[in-house]
Each structure stands twice: as C-alpha cells, then as structure tokens.
N, C-alpha and C positions, 0 to 999 in steps of 0.2 A: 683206765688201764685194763685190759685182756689180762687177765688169770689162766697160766697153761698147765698143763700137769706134767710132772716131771717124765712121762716119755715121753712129750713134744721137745722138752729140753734136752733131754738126751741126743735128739739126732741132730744137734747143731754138735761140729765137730771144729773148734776152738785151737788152732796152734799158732807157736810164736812164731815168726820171719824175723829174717835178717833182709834190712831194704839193702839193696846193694848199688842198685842207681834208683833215682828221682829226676826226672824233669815237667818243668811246666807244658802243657799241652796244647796246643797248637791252635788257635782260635778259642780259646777256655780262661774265661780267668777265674776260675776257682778250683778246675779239676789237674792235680798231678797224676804223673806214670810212674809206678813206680814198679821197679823189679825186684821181687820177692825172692828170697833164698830159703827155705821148709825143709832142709838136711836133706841126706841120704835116702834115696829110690831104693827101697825096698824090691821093688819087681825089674831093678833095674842096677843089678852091683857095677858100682864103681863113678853113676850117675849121683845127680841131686834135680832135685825137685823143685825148678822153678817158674813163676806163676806173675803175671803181669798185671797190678790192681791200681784202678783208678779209685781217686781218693777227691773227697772235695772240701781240699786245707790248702790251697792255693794260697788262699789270701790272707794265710795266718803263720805257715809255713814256709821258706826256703829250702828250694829240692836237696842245696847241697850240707843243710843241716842232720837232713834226714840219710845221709848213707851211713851206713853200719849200726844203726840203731835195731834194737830186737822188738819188735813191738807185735800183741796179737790181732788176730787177725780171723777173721769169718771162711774155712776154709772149704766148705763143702756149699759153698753157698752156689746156685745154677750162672754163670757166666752172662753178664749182661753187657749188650753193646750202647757204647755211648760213644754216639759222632760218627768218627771211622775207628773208634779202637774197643778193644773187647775187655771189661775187665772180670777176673777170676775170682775174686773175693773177694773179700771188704775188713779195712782196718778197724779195730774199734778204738775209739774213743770216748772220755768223758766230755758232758757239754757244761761248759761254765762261761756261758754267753761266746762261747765259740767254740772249737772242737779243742781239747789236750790231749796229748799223746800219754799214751799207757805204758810202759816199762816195767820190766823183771827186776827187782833190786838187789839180780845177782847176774853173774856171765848163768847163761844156759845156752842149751844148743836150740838152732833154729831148728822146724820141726816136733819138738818137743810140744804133746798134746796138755790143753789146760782141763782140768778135770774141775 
C-alpha cells in the first residue's frame, strides 16, 4: 500500500449521487450505465448536475435495483472512455469478495460533498 499525504487526499472531491437510471451495457457483462443526479448547478440556477458513470457491478447488481439509491461517488475523477461510452466518475465501493454498495444511513441531498 502507497502512503499519501493528506494534500494528495484533499484533491479527490467525494459527493453523493442520486442514480436515477441504470442499465446493462451493450456488449459488457460487467459494466452498467448509470445516470447520476449531484443536485443543483451552482453556475447554472435552476439546472442539476448530471453525469454518466460506468460501473463494473454488472454481475452482482440489477440496474433496476439501483434507481434512487444515494450512493458516493469519485467526482472529480478525468472522464475515461470505455467501449463507445464515456464515463464521468467512479462509484465507490466496499470489496468483500465482490463489490457492496455504500449508503448515507440517512435521506441527504445528492451533491452533498463527503469530507
């Protein structure tokens, strides 16, 4: 394990999503599409901020379990193309011999930064 110092850590910027769709990907059996909800656009009143993140829980996962779930999320991460689709950041997850999904164990708002 890499030892980082706490301003490397700083510049990852951690918020929660609301998934609002999920589907399986087209030629992928591991990778879903999901569409992210990250609240209110700030440089953009009366918008929301959403973001398209592939995820590779396919096979652990049902897309239509995953809508409306809050879950965080890698959000400043640089956009990487996989296949024909692009994804914007990255879920996280614990690994306990496959990926578990992470949750707020209260309502919060999507967008809402993890410190």
């Amino acid at each position: 394990m890499e030892i980082i110092n706490f301003d490397d850590f700083k510049k990852i910027e951690i918020r929660i999503g609301k998934i609002i769709s999920a589907q399986k990907v087209e030629d992928s059996s591991k990778l879903l599409k999901l569409q992210v909800d990250f609240g209110p656009d700030e440089e953009k009143p009366g918008q929301t901020i959403q973001r398209q993140i592939l995820a590779g829980i396919a096979k652990f996962y049902e897309p239509e379990i995953l809508v409306g779930k809050l879950c965080p999320f890698v959000f400043n991460l640089e956009p990487k193309i996989m296949g024909d689709n692009e994804s914007q950041g990255m879920i996280l997850c614990a690994d306990d011999g496959g990926p578990v999904l992470l949750h707020p164990d209260k309502e919060i708002k999507p967008g809402s930064i993890i410190k």
